[in-house]
N, C-alpha and C positions, 0 to 999 in steps of 0.2 A: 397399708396406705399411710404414709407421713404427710406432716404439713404439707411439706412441697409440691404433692400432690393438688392441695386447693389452689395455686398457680395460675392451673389450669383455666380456671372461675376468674381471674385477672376482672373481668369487666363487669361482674355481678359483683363481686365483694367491694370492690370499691366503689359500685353507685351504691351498697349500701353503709359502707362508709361516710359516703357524703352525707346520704340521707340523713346520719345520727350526727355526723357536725352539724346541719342544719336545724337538728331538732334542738343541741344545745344552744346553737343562735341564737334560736328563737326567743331561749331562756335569758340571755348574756347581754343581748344586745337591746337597748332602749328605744332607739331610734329602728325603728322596723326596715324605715327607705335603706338602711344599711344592710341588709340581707337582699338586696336584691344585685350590686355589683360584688359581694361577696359569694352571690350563687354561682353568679356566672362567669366569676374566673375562677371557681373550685370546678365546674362542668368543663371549663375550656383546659383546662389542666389535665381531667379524665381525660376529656378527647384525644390532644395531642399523644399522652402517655398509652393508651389503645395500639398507638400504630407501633409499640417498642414494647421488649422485653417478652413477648407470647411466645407459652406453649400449647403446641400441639398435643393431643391426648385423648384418654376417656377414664370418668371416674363413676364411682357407685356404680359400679357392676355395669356400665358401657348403658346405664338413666342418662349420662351429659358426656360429650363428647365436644370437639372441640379441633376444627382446623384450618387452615391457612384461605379457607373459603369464608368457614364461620366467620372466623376473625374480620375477613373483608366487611362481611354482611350488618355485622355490630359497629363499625367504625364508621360506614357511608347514615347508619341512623344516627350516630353519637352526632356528625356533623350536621344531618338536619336537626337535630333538637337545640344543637348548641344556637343555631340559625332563631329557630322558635324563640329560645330565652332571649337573646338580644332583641328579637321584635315584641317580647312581650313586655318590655320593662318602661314604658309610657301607659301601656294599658294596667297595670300592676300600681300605679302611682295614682290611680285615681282617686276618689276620697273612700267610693264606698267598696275597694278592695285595701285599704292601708293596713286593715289590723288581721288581715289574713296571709299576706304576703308569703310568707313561709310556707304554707298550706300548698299553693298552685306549685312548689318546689319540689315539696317532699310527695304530693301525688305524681307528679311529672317523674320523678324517679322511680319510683315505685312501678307506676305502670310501664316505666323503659327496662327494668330488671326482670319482670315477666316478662316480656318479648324477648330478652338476649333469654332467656330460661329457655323459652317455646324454638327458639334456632337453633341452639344448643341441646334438643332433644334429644335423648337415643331409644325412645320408647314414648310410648302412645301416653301413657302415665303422666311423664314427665311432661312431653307436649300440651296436655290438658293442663296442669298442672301450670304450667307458664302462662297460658290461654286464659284463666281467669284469673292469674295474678294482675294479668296487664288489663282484664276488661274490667275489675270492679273501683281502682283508682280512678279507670277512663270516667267511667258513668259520675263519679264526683270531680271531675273536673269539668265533665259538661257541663255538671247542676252549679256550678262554682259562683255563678249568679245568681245568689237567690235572691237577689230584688226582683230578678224579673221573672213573671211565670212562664215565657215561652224556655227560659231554662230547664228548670225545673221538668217541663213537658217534654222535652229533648231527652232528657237524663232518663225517663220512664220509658219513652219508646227504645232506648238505647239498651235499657236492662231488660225490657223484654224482648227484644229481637234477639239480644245477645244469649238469652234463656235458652229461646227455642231452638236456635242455631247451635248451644252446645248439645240440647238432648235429641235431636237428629243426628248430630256429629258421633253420640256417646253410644249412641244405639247402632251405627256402624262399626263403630270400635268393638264392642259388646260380643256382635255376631264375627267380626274375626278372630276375638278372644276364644271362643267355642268354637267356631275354626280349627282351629291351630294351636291352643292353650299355650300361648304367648304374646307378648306386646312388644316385644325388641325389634327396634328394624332389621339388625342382624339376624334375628331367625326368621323372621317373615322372606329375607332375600332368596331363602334357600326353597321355599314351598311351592305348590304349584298351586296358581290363583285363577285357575280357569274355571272352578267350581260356580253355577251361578248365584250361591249364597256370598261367596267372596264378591263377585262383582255386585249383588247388590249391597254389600258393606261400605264394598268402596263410595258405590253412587250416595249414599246416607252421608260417608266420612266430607266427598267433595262438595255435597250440599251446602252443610253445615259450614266447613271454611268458606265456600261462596258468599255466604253471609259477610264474614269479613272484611272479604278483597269486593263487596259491592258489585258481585254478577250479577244481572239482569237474568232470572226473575228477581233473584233476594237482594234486590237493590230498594228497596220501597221506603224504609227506613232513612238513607243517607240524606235526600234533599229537607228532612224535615229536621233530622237532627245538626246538619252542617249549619242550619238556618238558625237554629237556641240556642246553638253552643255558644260560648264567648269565640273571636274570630280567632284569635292562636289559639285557641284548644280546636276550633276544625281546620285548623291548616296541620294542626297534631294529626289529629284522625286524617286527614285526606295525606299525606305524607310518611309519617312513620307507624302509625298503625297498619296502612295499607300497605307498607312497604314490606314490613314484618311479616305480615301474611302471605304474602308473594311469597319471599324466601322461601319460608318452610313449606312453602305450598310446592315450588317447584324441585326442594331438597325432595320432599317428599315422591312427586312423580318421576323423577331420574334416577330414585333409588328403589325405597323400598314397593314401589308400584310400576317400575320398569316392564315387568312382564304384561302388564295390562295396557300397554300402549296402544296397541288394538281396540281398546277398548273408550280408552280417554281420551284417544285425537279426535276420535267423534264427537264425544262429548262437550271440548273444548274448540272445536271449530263451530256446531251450534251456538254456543255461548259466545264467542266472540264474535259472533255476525249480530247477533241480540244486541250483544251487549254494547259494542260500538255503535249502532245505530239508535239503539233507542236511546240511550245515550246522548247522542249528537240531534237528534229530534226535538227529545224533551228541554234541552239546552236552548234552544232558538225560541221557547217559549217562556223564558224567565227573565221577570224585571227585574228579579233579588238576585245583587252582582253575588251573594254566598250562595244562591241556588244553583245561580250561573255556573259556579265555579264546582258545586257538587256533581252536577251532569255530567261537567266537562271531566271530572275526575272517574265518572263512571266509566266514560266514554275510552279515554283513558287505561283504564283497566281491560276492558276489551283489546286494546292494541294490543296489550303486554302480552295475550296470553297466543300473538302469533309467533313469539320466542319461545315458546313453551311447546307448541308444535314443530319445531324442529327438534323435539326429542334427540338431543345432542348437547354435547360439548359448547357448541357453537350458541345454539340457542338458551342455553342457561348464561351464557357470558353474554348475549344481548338483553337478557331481562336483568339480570343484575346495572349492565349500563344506562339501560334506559332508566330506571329506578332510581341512580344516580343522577340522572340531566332531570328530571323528574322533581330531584328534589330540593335543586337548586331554580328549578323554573317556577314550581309550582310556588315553593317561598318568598317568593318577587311577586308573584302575584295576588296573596295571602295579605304578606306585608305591604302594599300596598293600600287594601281594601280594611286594612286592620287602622295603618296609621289615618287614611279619611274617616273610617268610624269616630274612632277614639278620639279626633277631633271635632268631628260635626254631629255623631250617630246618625249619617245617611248612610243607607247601604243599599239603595236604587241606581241600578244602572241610565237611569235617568238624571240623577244627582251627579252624575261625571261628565254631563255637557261644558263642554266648554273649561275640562281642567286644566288642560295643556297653557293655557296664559293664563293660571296663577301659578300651577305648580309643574313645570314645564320636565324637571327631573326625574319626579314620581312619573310621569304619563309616558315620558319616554323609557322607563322602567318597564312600566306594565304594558307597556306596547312588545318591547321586548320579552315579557314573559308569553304573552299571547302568541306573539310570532312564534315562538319556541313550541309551545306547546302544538300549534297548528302545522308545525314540522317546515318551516320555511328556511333555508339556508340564507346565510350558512350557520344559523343560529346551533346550539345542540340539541335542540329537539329534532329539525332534521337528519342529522346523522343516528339517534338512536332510534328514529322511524325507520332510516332505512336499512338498518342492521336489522332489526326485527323481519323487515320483509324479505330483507336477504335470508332468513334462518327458516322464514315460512316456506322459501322459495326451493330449499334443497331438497324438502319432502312434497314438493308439485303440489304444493297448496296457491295454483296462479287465478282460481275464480277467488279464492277469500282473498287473496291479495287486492285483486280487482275489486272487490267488496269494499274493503281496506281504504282504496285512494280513493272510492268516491267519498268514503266514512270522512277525508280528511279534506276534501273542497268542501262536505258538508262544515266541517268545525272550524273552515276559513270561514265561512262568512257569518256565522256568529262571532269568533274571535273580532273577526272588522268590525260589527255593531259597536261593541264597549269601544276600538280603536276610534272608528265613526265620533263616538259622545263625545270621546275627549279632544280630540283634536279638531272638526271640522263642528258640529253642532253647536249653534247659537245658544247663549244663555246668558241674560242681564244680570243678572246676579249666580255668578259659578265659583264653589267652593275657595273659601279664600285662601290667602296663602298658608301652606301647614310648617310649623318648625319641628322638624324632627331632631329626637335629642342622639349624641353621640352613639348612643348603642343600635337604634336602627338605621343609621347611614351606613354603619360597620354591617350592618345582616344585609341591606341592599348592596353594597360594595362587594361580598362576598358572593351573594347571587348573581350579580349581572358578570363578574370575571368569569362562575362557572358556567353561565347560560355562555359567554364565549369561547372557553378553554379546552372544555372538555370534549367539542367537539373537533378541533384543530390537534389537538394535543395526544396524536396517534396510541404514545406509552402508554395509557390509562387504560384502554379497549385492552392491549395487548396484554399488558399487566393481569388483568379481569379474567381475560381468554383463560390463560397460562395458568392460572389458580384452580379453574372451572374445570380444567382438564383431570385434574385431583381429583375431581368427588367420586 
């Protein structure tokens, strides 16, 4: 193996790259507020350069592999984070984050270079391996506040959920290890996994990731910690954390767990009737617009996993897109409830009475993220709702489908409450006007053309499909 072989790693060496420009920043630069448009056009430069020059491949003995799907799966997070950084650079300026600035940069990379690790997996090892590279940054950037204690208290339940969620996950691994006395997905493809000690490995391995991606039961954790975090660190967590885990989740069941389809359609048709409902339930019951919006991401997660039951081509190409309309919706919605914080520290859905006549652009924003999310055309949540149920649809999944749309009248009319505050609900005194500085008009600009583009703009699905057909 020669250099040109680390090539391959394109998107890991160079966010660790960056990571060490910004650590001598740190050092170089006097004025701190100057590392924060110096992050993010050395991030938006990674981005761009992501979609050029990759190779396909596998190195360290086929530990990290690497293809034209992977590749996909890293460039649609590189664009949510680059989203993230531009909405977080008003909250970063405040007084009592000025002399940490570089801090929220170089964890935010960190924790993004585990995740492309964990996608990039070619063995169980390696996946772990990425899995707490990217959770022990996270849990400091929850705590990233520590004035406040409900930080701090976010960041503890986050390491320990995170804890038990890897030794449930490690003890499925373990018993496949003894299995099979190997960890590579390439050997695992060739075995026979009807044994019921494999399946109960599996149920251990999908637990533990459940944790992750926020399946109901193992969702208990997300409302409390989305609620501490600072608000771009849970629009982090509810976007490229969870997005990550989806990938590998579903890399995972269309390959190396292909054979047990029998076995996880069940599992994941339970889970997604759970987990959309309760979901959509507990949502209609939160005044905290960041509770609001954790529910709404659990709920969420339930849809996704009706792409995942079409055990196909087809349906790994609709969870990859909706992932993608996902991440431009759900960051309109984020960045919204980040910029009224950072301005006022209100974060009651009650505090958004009557926004729409002061801040008439924001509320039309986040009306449009809502609609989006709520699957309303021709927004692009509705086009990747109904690709999902098109993919549920092939494998005569039509009660969970039906389950499905009333899950999504349930999540209209929550969506319409916060819609309701802002625009029709009385209020004498309602948030007054907010100036947002150039770098969040740019992250809203960016999400409201994807909230409209992606789903008009046929090539992108097709594009996705055509990649997905590879794995």
């Amino acid at each position: 193996m020669d250099i040109s072989n680390f090539i391959i790693m394109k998107h890991e060496l160079l966010l660790t790259l960056a990571t060490l420009i910004l650590l001598i920043a740190e050092i170089a630069m006097n004025d701190k507020k100057r590392i924060i448009p110096f992050a993010i056009i050395l991030f938006g430069l990674h981005t761009i350069y992501g979609f050029f020059g990759n190779l396909e491949g596998e190195i360290f003995g086929g530990m990290y592999q690497n293809s034209a799907l992977i590749i996909l799966m890293k460039n649609i997070l590189n664009i949510g984070v680059f989203i993230i950084l531009l909405q977080a650079s008003t909250w970063l300026l405040k007084e009592e984050n000025k002399a940490r600035i570089s801090e929220f940069f170089i964890l935010l990379f960190s924790t993004l270079i585990g995740m492309n690790f964990m996608i990039s997996s070619g063995d169980f090892l390696m996946f772990y391996l990425g899995l707490e590279l990217a959770t022990i940054p996270m849990a400091a950037l929850v705590a990233y506040n520590t004035h406040d204690a409900k930080s701090s208290e976010s960041a503890l339940k986050l390491i320990m959920s995170a804890a038990f969620s890897s030794a449930v996950m490690l003890f499925g691994v373990s018993l496949m290890y003894g299995q099979f006395g190997s960890l590579y997905f390439a050997d695992l493809l060739a075995v026979d996994m009807s044994a019921p000690v494999t399946i109960l490995a599996f149920i251990m391995f999908i637990s533990g990731l459940a944790f992750k991606i926020s399946l109901v039961p193992f969702h208990f954790w997300t409302a409390d910690v989305y609620e501490g975090a600072p608000t771009n660190v849970t629009s982090y967590l509810s976007v490229i954390s969870k997005g990550a885990a989806i990938f590998i989740f579903s890399i995972l069941l269309f390959t190396v767990f292909k054979s047990l389809v029998s076995v996880w359609s069940d599992i994941l048709y339970i889970l997604a009737v759970l987990t959309m409902t309760i979901g959509n339930l507990f949502a209609i019951r939160q005044s905290n617009i960041k509770r609001f919006l954790a529910f709404s991401s659990v709920a969420q997660a339930g849809f996704i996993l009706l792409g995942l039951l079409g055990t196909n081509e087809l349906g790994m190409a609709t969870v990859i897109y909706f992932v993608l309309i996902y991440v431009f919706t759900n960051l309109a919605a984020f960045g919204v409830v980040a910029s009224v914080e950072n301005a006022t520290n209100k974060v009651e859905i009650s505090d958004y009475d009557g926004l729409y006549h002061t801040n008439p652009n924001m509320s039309l924003l986040m009306m449009m993220a809502l609609f989006s999310l709520a699957g309303i055309p021709p927004l692009a949540g509705f086009f990747g709702k109904f690709f999902l149920f098109t993919a549920a649809a092939q494998n005569g999944y039509f009660w969970l489908i039906l389950i499905a749309v009333i899950n999504v009248t349930i999540s209209l009319y929550y969506y319409l409450m916060v819609v309701k505050a802002m625009f029709i609900n009385k209020n004498d005194n309602p948030i007054s006007r907010i100036e947002n500085n150039l770098y969040t008009k740019a992250s809203f600009i960016i999400c409201l053309v994807g909230i409209f583009v992606l789903g008009f703009y046929s090539s992108i699905f097709e594009y996705i499909n055509s990649v997905s057909i590879g794995l």
